[in-house]
C-alpha positions as CSV (number, residue, x, y, z in Angstrom):
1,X,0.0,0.0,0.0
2,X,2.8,2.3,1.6
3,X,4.5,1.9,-2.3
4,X,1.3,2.7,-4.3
5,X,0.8,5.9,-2.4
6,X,4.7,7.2,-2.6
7,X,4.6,6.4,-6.6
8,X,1.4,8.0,-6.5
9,X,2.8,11.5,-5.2
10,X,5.8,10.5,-7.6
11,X,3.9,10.5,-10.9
12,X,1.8,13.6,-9.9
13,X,4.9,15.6,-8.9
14,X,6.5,14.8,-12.9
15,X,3.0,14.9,-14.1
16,X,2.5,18.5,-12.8
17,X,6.5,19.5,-13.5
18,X,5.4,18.5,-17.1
19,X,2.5,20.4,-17.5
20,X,3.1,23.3,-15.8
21,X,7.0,23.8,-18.1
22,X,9.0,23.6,-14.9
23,X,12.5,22.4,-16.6
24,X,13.9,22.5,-13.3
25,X,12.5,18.7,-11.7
26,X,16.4,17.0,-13.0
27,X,18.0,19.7,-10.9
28,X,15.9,19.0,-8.1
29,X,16.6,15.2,-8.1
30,X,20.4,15.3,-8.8
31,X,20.9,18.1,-6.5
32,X,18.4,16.5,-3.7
33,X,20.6,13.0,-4.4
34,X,23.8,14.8,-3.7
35,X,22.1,16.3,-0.6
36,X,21.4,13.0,0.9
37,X,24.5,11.3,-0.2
38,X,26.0,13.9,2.4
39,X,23.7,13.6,5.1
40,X,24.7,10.1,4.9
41,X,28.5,11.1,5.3
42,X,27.5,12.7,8.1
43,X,25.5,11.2,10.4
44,X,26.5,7.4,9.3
45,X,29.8,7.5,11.1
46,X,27.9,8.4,14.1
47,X,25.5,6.1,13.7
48,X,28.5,3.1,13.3
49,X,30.3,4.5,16.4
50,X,26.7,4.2,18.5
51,X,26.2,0.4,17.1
52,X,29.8,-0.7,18.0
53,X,29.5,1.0,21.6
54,X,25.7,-0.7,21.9
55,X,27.5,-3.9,20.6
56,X,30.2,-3.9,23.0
57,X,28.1,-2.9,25.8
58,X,26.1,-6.0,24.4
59,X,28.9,-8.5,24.6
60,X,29.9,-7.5,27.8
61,X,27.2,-8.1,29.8
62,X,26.1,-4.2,30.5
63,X,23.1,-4.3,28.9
64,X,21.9,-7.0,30.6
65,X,23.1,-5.2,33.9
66,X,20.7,-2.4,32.5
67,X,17.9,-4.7,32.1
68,X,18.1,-6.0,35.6
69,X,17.6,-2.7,36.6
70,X,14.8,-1.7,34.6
71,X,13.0,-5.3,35.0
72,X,11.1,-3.8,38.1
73,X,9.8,-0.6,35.7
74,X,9.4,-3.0,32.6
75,X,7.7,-6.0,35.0
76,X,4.7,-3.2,36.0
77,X,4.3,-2.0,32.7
78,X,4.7,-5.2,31.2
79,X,3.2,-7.8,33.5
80,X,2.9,-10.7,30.8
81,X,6.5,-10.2,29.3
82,X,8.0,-13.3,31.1
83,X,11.2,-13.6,28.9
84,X,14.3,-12.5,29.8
85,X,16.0,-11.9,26.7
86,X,12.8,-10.4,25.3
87,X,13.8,-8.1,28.5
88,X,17.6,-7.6,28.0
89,X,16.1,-6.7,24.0
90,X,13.8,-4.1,25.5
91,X,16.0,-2.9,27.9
92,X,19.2,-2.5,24.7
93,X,16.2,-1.1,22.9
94,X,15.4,1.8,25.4
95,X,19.5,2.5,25.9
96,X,19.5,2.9,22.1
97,X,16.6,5.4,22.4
98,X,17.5,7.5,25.5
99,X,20.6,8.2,22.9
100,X,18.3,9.4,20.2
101,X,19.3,6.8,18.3
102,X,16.2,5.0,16.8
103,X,18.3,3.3,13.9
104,X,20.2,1.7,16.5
105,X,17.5,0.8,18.5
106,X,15.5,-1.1,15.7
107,X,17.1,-3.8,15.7
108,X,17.0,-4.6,19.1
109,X,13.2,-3.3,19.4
110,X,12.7,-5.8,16.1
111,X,14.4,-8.6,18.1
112,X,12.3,-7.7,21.3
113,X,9.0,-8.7,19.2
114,X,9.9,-11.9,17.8
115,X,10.5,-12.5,22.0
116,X,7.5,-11.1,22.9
117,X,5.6,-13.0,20.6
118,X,6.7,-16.4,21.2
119,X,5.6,-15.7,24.9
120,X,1.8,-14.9,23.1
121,X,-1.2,-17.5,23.7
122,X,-3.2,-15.7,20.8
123,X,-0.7,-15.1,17.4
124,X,-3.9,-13.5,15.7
125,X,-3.0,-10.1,17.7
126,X,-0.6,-8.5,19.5
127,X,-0.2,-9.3,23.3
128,X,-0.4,-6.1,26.2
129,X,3.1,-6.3,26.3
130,X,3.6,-6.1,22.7
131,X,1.2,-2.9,22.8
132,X,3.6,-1.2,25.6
133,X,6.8,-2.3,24.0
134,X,5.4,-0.5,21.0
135,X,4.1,2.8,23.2
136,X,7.5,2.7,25.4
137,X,9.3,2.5,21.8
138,X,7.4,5.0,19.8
139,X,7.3,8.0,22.6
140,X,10.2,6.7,24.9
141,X,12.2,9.1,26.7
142,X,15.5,10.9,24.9
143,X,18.1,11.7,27.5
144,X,20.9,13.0,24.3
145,X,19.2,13.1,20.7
146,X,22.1,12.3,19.3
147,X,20.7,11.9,15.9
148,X,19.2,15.6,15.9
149,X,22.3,17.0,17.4
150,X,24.2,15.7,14.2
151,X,21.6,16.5,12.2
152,X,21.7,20.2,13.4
153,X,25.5,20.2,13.2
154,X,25.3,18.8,9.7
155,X,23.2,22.2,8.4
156,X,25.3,24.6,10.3
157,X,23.2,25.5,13.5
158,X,25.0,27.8,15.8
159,X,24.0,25.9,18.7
160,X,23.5,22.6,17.7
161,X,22.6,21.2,21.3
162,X,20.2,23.5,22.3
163,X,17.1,20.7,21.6
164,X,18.5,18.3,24.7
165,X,16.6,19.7,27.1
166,X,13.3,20.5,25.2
167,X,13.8,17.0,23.6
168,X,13.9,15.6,27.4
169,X,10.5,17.3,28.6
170,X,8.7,16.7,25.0
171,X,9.4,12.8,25.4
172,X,9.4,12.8,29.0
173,X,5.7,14.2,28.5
174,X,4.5,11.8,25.5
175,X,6.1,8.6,27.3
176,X,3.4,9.5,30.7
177,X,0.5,10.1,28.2
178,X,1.1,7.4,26.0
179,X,1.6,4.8,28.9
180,X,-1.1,6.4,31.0
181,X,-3.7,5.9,27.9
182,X,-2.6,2.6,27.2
183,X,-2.8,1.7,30.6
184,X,-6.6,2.9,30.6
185,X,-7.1,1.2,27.5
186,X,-5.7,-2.0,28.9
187,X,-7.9,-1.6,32.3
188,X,-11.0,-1.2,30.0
189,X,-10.6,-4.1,27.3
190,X,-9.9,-6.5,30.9
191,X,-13.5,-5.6,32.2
């Protein structure tokens, strides 16, 4: 669906570039091509250092340190998640993300799932732990956007870490209200 829709605004983009004379749509894709290729050299060293570090940490047994510690957080919001490496996935996934470092953290979040759902009875949906994994992933709270801060330094911001600490209240916000509503949500559907 997701590819219909993208070649959709594709063809209506040339389409209109066509019939409206504008000469100017090759410029636009080489020059936008060029843009991202250095976006890439940019922030992809950053993102390689950030993997190795969340790798090592990995291998060396602090992650799962850091999942012992959140297990009595992540047992109260996640009360049916009774696997410890879907845990010590959760718990790499949310390290990843108090970075600001979502394309770390996919991996582990992906690797967290498959856990998760070979702990769930019904495989036609997704379990309450699933669901809070998903909220605790989606809104979870950034300590050091690390991706943004690259991102700002990358187009020349003066200050380029100025967005920590409205970055920590914005996600410290949406992590209460999205675990608060899916905990109202859960409390409803169990009546």
């Amino acid at each position: 669906m997701i590819n219909k829709i993208w070649f959709l605004l594709i063809f209506i983009g040339v389409f209109f570039s066509f019939i409206s004379g504008n000469d100017t749509m090759g410029d636009v894709i080489l020059n936008t091509s060029f843009d991202a290729y250095d976006l890439i050299l940019s922030i992809g060293p950053l993102l390689v250092l950030w993997s190795g570090i969340m790798n090592i940490a990995s291998k060396s047994g602090l992650l799962a340190k850091f999942s012992k510690l959140l297990k009595p957080i992540l047992g109260r919001l996640m009360p049916t998640a009774n696997s410890d490496k879907a845990m010590e996935y959760i718990s790499s996934n949310i390290a990843a993300n108090m970075l600001g470092l979502g394309s770390v953290a996919t991996p582990a979040g992906l690797k967290a799932m498959k856990e998760l759902d070979k702990v769930n009875k019904d495989k036609t949906r997704a379990s309450d732990a699933m669901i809070t994994f998903l909220v605790l992933n989606t809104s979870g709270v950034t300590i050091i956007p690390m991706t943004v801060i690259a991102l700002r330094k990358a187009y020349g911001s003066i200050n380029p870490t100025a967005i920590i600490v409205p970055s920590i209240i914005a996600t410290m916000i949406s992590s209460i209200g999205g675990l608060t509503l899916d905990y109202l949500i859960r409390r409803r559907n169990a009546k």
